[in-house]
C-alpha positions as CSV (number, residue, x, y, z in Angstrom):
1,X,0.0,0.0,0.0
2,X,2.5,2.7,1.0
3,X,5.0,1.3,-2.0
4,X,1.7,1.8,-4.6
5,X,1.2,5.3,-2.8
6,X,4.9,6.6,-3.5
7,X,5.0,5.5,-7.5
8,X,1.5,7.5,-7.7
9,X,3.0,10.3,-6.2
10,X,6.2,10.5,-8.2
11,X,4.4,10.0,-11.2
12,X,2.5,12.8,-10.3
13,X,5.4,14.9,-9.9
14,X,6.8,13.7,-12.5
15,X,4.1,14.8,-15.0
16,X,3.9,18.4,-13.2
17,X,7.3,19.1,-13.4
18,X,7.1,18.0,-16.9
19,X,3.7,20.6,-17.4
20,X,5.9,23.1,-15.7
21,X,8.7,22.8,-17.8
22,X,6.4,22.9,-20.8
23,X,4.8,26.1,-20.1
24,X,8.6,27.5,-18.8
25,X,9.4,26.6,-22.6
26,X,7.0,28.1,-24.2
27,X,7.0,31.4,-22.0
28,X,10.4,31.6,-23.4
29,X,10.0,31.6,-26.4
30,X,6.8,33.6,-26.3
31,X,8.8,36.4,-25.3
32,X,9.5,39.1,-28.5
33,X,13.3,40.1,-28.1
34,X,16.0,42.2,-30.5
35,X,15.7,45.0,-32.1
36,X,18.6,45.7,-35.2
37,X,20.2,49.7,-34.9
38,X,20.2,51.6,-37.7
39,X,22.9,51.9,-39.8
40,X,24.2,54.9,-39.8
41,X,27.9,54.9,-40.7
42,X,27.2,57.1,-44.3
43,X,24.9,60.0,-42.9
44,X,24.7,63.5,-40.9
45,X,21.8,63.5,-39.8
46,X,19.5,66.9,-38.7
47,X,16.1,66.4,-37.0
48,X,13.6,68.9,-35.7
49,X,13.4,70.8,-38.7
50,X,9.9,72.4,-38.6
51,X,8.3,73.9,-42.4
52,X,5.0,75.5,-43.2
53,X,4.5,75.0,-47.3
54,X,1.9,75.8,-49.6
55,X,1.5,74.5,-52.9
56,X,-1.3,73.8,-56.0
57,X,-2.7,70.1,-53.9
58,X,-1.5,67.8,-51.5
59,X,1.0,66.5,-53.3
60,X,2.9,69.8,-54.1
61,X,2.6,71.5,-50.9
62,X,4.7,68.1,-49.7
63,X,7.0,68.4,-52.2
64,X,7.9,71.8,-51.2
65,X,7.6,71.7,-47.5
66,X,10.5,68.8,-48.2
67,X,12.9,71.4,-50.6
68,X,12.6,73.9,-48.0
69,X,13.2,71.4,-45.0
70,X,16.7,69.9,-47.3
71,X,17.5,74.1,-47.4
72,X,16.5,74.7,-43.8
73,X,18.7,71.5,-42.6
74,X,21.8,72.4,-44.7
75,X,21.5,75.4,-42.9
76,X,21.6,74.0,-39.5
77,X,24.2,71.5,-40.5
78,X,26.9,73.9,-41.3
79,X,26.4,76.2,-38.6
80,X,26.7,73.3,-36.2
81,X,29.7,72.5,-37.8
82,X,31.3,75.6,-37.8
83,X,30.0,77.1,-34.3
84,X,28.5,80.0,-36.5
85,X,24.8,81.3,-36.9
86,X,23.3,79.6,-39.3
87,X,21.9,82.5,-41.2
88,X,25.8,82.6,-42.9
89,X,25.5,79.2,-44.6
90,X,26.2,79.3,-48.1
91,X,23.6,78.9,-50.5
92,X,23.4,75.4,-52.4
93,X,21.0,75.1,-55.4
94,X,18.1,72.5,-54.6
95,X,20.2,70.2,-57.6
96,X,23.3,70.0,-55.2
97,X,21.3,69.4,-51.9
98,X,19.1,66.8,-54.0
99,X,22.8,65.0,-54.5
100,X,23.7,65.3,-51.2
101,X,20.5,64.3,-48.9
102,X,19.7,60.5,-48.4
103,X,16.2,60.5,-46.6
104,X,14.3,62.6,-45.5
105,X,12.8,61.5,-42.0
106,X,9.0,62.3,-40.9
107,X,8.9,63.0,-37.1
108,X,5.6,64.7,-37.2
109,X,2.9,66.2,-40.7
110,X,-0.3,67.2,-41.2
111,X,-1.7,67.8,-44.7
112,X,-4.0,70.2,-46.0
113,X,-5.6,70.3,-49.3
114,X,-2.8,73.0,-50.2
115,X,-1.0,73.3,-46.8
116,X,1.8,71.2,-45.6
117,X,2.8,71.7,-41.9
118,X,5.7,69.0,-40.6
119,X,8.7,68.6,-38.6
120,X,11.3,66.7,-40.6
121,X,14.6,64.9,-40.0
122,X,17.4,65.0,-43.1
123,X,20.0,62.8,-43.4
124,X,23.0,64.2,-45.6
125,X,25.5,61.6,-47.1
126,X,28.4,62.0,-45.3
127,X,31.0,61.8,-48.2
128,X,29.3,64.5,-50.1
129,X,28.3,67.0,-47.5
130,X,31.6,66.6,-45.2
131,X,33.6,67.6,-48.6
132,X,31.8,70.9,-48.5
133,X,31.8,71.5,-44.6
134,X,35.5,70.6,-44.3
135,X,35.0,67.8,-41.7
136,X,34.2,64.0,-41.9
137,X,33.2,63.8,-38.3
138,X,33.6,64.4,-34.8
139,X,37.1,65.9,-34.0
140,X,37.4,63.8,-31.1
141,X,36.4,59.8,-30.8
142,X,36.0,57.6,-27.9
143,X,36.8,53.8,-27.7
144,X,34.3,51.5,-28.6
145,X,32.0,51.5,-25.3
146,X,28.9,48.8,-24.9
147,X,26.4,49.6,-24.6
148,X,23.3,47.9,-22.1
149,X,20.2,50.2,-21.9
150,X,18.3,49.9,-18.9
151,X,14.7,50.7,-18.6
152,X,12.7,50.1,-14.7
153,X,9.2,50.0,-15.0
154,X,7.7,50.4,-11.4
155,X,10.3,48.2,-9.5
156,X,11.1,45.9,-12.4
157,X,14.5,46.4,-14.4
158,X,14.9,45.1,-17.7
159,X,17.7,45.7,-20.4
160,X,17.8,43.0,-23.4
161,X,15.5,40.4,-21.7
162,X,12.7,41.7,-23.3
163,X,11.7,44.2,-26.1
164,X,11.3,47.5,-24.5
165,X,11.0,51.4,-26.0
166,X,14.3,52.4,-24.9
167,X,15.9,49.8,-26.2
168,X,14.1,50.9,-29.4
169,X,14.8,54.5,-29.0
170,X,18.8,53.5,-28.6
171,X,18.3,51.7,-32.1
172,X,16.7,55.1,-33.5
173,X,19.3,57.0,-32.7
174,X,22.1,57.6,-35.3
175,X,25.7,57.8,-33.7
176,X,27.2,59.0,-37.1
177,X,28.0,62.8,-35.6
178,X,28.5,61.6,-32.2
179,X,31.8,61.6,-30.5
180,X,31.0,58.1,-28.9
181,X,31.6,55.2,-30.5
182,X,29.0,53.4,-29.5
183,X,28.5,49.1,-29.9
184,X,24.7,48.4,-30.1
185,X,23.8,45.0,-30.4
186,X,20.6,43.6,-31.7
187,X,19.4,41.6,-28.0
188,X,19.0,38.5,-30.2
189,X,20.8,34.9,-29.3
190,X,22.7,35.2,-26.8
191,X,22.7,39.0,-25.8
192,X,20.0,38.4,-23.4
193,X,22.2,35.7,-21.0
194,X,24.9,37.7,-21.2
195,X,24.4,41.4,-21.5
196,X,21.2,40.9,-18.6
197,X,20.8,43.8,-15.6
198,X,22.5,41.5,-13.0
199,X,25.8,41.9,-15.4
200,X,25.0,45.7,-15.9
201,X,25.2,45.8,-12.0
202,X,27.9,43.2,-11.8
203,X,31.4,45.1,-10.3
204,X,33.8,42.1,-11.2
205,X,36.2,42.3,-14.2
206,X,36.8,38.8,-14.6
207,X,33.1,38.4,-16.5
208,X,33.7,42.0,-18.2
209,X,36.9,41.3,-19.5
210,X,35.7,38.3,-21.2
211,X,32.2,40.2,-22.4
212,X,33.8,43.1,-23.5
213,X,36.7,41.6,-25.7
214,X,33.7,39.2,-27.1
215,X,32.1,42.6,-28.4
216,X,34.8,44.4,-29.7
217,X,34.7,47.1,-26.8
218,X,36.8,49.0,-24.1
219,X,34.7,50.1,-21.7
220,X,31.0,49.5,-20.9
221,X,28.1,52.5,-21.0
222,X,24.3,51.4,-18.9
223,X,22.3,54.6,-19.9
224,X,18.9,53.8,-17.3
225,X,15.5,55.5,-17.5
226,X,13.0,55.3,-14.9
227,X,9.6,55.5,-15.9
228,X,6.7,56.6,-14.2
229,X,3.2,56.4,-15.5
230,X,0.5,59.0,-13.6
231,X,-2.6,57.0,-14.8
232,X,-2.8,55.3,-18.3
233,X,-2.6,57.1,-21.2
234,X,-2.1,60.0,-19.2
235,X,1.3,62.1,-18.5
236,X,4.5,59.8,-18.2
237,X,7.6,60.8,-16.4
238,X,10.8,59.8,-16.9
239,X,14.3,59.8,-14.9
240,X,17.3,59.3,-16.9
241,X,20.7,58.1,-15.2
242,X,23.5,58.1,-17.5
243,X,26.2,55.6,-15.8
244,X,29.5,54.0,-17.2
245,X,32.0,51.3,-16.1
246,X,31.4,48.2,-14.0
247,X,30.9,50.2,-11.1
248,X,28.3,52.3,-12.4
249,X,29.8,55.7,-11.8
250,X,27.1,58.8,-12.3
251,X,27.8,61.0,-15.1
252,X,24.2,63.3,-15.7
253,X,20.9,63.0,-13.9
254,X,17.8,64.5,-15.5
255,X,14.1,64.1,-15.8
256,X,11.7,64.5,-18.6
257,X,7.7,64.3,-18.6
258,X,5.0,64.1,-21.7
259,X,1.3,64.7,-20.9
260,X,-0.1,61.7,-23.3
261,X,0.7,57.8,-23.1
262,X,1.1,58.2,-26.9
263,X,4.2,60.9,-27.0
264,X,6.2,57.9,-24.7
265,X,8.9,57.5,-28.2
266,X,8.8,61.3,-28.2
267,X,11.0,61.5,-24.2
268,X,12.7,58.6,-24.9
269,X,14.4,60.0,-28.0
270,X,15.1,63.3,-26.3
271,X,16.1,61.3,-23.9
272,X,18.7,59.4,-25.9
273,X,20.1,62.6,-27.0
274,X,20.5,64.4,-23.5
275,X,22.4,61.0,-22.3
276,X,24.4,60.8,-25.2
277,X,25.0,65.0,-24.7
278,X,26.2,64.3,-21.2
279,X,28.6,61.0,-22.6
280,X,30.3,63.5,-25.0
281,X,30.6,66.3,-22.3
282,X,32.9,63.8,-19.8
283,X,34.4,62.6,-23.0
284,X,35.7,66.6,-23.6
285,X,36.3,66.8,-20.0
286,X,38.2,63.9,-19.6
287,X,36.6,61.5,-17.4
288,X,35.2,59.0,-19.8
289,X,38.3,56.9,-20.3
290,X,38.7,53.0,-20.1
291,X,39.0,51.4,-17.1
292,X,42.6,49.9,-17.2
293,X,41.7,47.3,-14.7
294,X,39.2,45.8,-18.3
295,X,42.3,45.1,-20.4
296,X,42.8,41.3,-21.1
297,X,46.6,41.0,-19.7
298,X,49.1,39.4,-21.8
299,X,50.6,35.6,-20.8
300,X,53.8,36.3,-19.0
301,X,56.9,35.2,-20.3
302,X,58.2,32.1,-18.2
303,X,61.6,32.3,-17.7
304,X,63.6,29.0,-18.0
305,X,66.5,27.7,-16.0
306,X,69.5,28.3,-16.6
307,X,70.5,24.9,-15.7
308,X,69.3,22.0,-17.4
309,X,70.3,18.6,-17.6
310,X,72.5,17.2,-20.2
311,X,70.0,15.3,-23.0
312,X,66.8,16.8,-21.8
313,X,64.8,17.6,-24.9
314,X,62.6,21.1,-24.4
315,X,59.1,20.7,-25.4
316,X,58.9,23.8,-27.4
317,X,60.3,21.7,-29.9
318,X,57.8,18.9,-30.1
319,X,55.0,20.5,-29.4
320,X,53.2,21.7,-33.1
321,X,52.8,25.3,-33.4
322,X,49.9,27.3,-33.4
323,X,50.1,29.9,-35.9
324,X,49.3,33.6,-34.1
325,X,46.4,35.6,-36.1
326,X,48.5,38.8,-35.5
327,X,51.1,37.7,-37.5
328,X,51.2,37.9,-40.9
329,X,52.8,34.0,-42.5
330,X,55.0,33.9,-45.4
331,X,56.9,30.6,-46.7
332,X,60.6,30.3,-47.3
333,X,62.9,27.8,-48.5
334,X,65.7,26.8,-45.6
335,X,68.5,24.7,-47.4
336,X,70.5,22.6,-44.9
337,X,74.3,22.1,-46.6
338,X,75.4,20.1,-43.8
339,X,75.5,18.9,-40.3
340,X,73.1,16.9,-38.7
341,X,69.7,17.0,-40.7
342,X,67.4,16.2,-37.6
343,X,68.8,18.5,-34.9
344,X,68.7,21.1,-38.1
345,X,64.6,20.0,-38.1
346,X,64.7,20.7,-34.2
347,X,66.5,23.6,-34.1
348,X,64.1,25.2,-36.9
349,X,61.1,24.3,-35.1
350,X,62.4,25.8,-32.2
351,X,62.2,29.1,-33.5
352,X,59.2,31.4,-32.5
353,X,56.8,32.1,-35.0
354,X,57.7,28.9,-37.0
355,X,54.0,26.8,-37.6
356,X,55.1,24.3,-40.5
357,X,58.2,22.9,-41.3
358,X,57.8,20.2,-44.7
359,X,60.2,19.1,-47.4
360,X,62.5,16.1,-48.3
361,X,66.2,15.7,-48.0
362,X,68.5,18.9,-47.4
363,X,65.7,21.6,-48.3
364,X,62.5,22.2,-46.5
365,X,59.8,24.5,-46.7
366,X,59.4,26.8,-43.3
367,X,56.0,29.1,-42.6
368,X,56.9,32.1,-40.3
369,X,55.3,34.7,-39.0
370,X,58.2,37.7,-39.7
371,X,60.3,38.2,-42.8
372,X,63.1,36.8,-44.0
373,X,65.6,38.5,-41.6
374,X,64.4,38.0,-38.5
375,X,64.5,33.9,-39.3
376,X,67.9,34.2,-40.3
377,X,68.7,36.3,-36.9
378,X,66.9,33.3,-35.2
379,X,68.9,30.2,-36.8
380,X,71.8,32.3,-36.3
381,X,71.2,32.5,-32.5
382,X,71.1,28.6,-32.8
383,X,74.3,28.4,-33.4
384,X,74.3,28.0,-37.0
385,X,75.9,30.0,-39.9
386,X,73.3,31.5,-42.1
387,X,73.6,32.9,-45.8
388,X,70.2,34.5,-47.5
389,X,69.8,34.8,-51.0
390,X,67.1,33.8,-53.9
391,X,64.4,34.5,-51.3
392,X,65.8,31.3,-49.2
393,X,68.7,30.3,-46.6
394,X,71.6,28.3,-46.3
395,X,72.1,27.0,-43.0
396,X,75.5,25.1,-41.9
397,X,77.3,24.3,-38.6
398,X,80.5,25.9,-38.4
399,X,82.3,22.6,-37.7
400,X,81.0,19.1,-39.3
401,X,79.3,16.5,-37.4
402,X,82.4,14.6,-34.7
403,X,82.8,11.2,-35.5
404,X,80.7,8.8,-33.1
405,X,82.8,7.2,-30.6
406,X,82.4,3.0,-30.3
407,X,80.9,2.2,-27.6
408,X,82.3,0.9,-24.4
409,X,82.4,-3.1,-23.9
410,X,81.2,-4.8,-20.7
411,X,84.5,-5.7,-19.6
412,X,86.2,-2.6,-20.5
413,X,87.1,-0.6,-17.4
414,X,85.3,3.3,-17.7
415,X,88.1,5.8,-18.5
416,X,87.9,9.4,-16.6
417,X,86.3,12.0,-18.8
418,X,88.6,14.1,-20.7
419,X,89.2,17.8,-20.4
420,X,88.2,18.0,-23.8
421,X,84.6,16.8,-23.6
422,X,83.9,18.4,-20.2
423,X,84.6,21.8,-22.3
424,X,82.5,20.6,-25.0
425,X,79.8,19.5,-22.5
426,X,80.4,23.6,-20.8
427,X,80.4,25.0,-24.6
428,X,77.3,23.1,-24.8
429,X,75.8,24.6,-21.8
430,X,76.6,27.9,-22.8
431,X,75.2,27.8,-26.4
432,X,71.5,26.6,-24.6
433,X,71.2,30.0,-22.2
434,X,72.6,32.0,-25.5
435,X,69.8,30.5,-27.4
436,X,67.5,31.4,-24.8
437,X,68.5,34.1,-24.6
438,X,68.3,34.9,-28.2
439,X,64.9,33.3,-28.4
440,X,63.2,35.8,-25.6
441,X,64.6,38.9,-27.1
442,X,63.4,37.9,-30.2
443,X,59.6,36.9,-28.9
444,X,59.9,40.7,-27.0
445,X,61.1,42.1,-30.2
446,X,58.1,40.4,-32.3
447,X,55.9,41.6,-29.7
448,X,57.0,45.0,-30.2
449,X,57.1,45.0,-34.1
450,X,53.2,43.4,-33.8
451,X,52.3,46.2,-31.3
452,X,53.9,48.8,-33.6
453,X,52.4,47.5,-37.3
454,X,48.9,47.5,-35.3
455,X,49.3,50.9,-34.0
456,X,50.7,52.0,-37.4
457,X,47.1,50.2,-39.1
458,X,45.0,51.9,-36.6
459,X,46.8,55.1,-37.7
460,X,46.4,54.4,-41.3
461,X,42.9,53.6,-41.2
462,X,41.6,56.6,-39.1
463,X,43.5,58.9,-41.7
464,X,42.0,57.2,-44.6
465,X,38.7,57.5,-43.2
466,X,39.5,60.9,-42.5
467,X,40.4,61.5,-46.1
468,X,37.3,59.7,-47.6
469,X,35.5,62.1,-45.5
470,X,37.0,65.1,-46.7
């Protein structure tokens, strides 16, 4: 009786935890999540551009409200680019402003029979338009900062869990004239385990480090808005906290309030642009800079004994490369003249940046990461004489291999090492720690010649970017 009573009641619980998990499923994937930003790496964009236009019907006075909202905007765009009023622009002919605007944006119409009354958004290509204002964008630029908007409804935080408005309003807004360089992402797969609010409030770098190197960033940016709703559809008010860094230190505080449920895009989009106002002010000033303590830290390099015992084989040398995507790999041909061909083999393998070594016989194919020269410096610190030419190297010993000595018998009494060999076994000694050595100043000088050509791309790259812009 009791044994019959148990299997009824763990089949019981069985089934409910299996109707749990069901409708835990399908709650999850009920739930509508992502949101793709807008691409805006191409466009200066000017919103708020309000126009009053007449015209013979509808369709004209649209027409027109839009020519005089692409003259209007150009207006505004230069003197925002030149800190002058806007009443000195130059004049442009409605055939060059029709070349340079992409879109025009609707933020709010109505339409008469012969009256058009709007406030517009433009979007000039940036190529085109920067060419004529003398910039291609903001003078200063940030690092690449995340960035996990926040939005608390009542007592209820959510960032990319959900589908929320200011998460939508953060797509909206384009970062093409803003001196952040901000990293959206869309909330979809797996943005919603990992960039949740208990990691915006998380203090510990270990998790950021790893996060942040994922997405390409420096530093991470939780913009947070507070919203209060008086009664529904009535007036909303909001609270904006602009926050940065795994702490969550406070750059700008600021509230905002709409008297209708329906204007609720409207404050978060002013919203958007206050926080990302405030960003760019402790940017200028000086206090938006990454947090050191977020920098993924190099593996240290692990100095060897200098005493090792005779015959002992390093590892280096068997274990197979893995080729390093900083460095760029070239093949050369390595001919050995002479001298053992295996500890040749070893001695080549040894070398660091080496990821394949392949051929037949007294010439082998080698793929390194550095040019020609630094290979040859390498071999050369291996104790071997090196000559380049025809794209290749010659490698030799300076003396040929010693004849092998026979081998002691049983009987044979053990002689006393000569003076000779101990020297040999010394020279031997010495030649390892010089190799060593060799072999760490030439990983430190590969580090630095990395760290150099990627500081020299990143230079390259902002100044053709800057020149495309022009």
């Amino acid at each position: 009786m009791t044994f019959s009573f148990r299997v009824s009641l763990l089949a019981g619980l069985a089934a409910a935890g299996l109707l749990a998990g069901d409708v835990l499923d399908a709650q999850i994937e009920a739930v509508e999540r992502g949101v793709m930003p807008i691409d805006e790496s191409n466009v200066l964009e000017v919103s708020g551009v309000e126009v009053d236009a007449r015209g013979k019907n509808a369709e004209d006075a649209r027409a027109n409200g839009w020519r005089e909202a692409q003259r209007e905007g150009w207006a505004m765009l230069w003197a925002r680019a030149n800190n002058r009023p806007a009443a000195q622009a130059p004049k442009l002919a409605d055939g060059a402003l029709d070349a340079m605007v992409n879109s025009i944006v609707v933020e709010d119409e109505r339409i008469g029979p012969t009256r058009y009354l709007a406030r517009l958004g433009v979007l000039f290509d940036r190529s085109r338009a920067g060419a004529l204002l003398g910039f291609g964008g903001p003078a200063q630029r940030s690092e690449p900062m995340l960035v996990i908007p926040v939005q608390v409804n009542g007592i209820t935080p959510v960032s990319f869990e959900t589908r929320t408005e200011w998460q939508r309003a953060w797509a909206r807004f384009r970062t093409g004239t803003s001196a952040i360089d901000y990293v959206r992402t869309t909330g979809l797969g797996a943005d919603p385990l990992l960039l949740n609010v208990a990691q915006a409030r998380r203090p510990g770098r270990g998790r950021w480090r790893y996060l942040l190197d994922s997405y390409g960033a420096a530093d991470v940016l939780v913009p947070e808005v507070h919203l209060q709703h008086l009664w529904p559809g009535g007036p909303i008010l909001g609270r904006f906290v602009a926050r940065y860094g795994p702490d969550g230190r406070e750059v700008a505080r600021f509230g905002l309030r709409v008297e209708r449920g329906d204007l609720l895009p409207k404050l978060l989009d002013e919203g958007v642009r206050r926080v990302d106002a405030a960003y760019t002010a402790a940017l200028a000033a000086g206090i938006l800079v990454p947090d050191p303590s977020l920098v993924v830290p190099e593996p240290p390099i692990i100095e060897l004994p200098e005493e090792e015992a005779e015959g002992e084989e390093r590892q280096t040398v068997e274990r197979a490369p893995v080729e390093n995507s900083n460095f760029t790999y070239r093949t050369f041909l390595i001919q050995i003249a002479d001298g053992d061909l295996g500890a040749a083999l070893a001695a080549i393998r040894s070398v660091y940046g080496v990821s394949d070594v392949g051929g037949a016989g007294g010439v082998v194919s080698v793929r390194y990461g550095g040019d020609l020269s630094s290979l040859a410096l390498a071999l050369r610190a291996r104790g071997y004489q090196v000559s380049e030419g025809g794209g290749g190297l010659t490698i030799r010993r300076p003396d040929g291999p010693a004849a092998a000595a026979p081998p002691p018998t049983a009987d044979a009494p053990r002689a006393e090492e000569p003076e000779e060999e101990r020297e040999t076994r010394d020279e031997r000694r010495a030649r390892r720690r010089e190799e060593r050595r060799a072999e760490r100043e030439e990983r430190e000088r590969a580090r630095a010649e990395r760290r150099a050509r990627e500081r020299q791309e990143r230079e390259d790259l902002k100044r053709q970017l800057d020149e495309e812009d022009r």
